[in-house]
C-alpha positions as a printed Julia matrix, in Angstrom:
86×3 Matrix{Float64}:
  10.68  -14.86  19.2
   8.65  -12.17  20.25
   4.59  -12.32  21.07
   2.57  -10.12  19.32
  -0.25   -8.65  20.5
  -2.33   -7.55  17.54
  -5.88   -4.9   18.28
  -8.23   -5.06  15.63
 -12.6    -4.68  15.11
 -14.5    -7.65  13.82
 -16.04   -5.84  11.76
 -12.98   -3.09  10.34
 -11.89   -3.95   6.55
  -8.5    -2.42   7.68
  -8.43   -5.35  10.4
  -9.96   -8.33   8.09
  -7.2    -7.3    5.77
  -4.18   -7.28   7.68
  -5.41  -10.94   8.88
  -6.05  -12.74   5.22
  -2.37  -11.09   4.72
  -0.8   -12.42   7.96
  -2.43  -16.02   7.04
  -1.16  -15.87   3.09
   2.06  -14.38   5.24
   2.2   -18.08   7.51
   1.7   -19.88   4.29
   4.6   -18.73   2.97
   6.64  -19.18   5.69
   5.53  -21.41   8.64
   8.14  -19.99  10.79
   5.47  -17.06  11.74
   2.74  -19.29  12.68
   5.2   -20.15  15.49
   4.64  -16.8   17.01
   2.48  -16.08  19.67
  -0.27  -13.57  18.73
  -2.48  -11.99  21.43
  -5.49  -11.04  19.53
  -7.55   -8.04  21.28
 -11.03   -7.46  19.77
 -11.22   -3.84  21.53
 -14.32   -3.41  22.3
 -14.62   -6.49  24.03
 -11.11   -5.75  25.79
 -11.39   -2.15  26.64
  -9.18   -2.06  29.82
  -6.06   -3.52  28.09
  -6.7    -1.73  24.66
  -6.41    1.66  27.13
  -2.98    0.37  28.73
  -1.91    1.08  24.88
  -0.82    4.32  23.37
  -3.18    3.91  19.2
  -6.08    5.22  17.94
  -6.35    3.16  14.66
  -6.61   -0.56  14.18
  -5.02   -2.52  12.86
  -2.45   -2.15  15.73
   0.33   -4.57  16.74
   2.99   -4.35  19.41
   5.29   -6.24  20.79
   5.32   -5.27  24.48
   4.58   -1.15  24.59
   6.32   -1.24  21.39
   4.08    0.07  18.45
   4.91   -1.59  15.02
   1.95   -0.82  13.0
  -0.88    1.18  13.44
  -3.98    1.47  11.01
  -4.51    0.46   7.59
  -1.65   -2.14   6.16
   0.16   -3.34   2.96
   1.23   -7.08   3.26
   4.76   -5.86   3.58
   4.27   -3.63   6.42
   2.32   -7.31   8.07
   5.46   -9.3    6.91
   8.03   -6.64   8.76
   5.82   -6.63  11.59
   6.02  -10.61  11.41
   9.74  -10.03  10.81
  10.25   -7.78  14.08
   8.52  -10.5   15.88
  11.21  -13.47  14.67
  14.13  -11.73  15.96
């Protein structure tokens, strides 16, 4: 299991979206609320969200690994999800 970490804006639909579908995702299967999830509000975490190569959020990684960048389906949260489990 991999930790996540996941840049989003409170206030970004995009961002509010991808989390309602990553909590529906955890209800489904409780195996991914078992992984970590660094959550980076970027404008209150501006010197790690520039150690990362996005311009959109949503945005998660797992190290400098990009998974997902910008607006989401809840299948592109549940491979990201999926990425993280292996």
């Amino acid at each position: 299991m991999k930790e996540l970490t996941y840049f989003y804006l409170p206030g970004c639909p995009f961002c509010k979206q991808a989390s309602a579908w990553m909590e529906e995702l955890i209800k489904e299967n409780p195996d991914y609320g078992k992984i970590p999830v660094q959550r980076v509000d970027e404008r209150q975490n501006r010197a790690l969200a520039d150690q990362y190569d996005y311009w959109l959020v949503p945005s998660f990684f797992i190290g400098d690994e990009k998974l997902h960048e910008g607006a989401a389906t809840k299948d592109i949260i549940k491979k990201v999800l999926d990425k993280a489990l292996e």
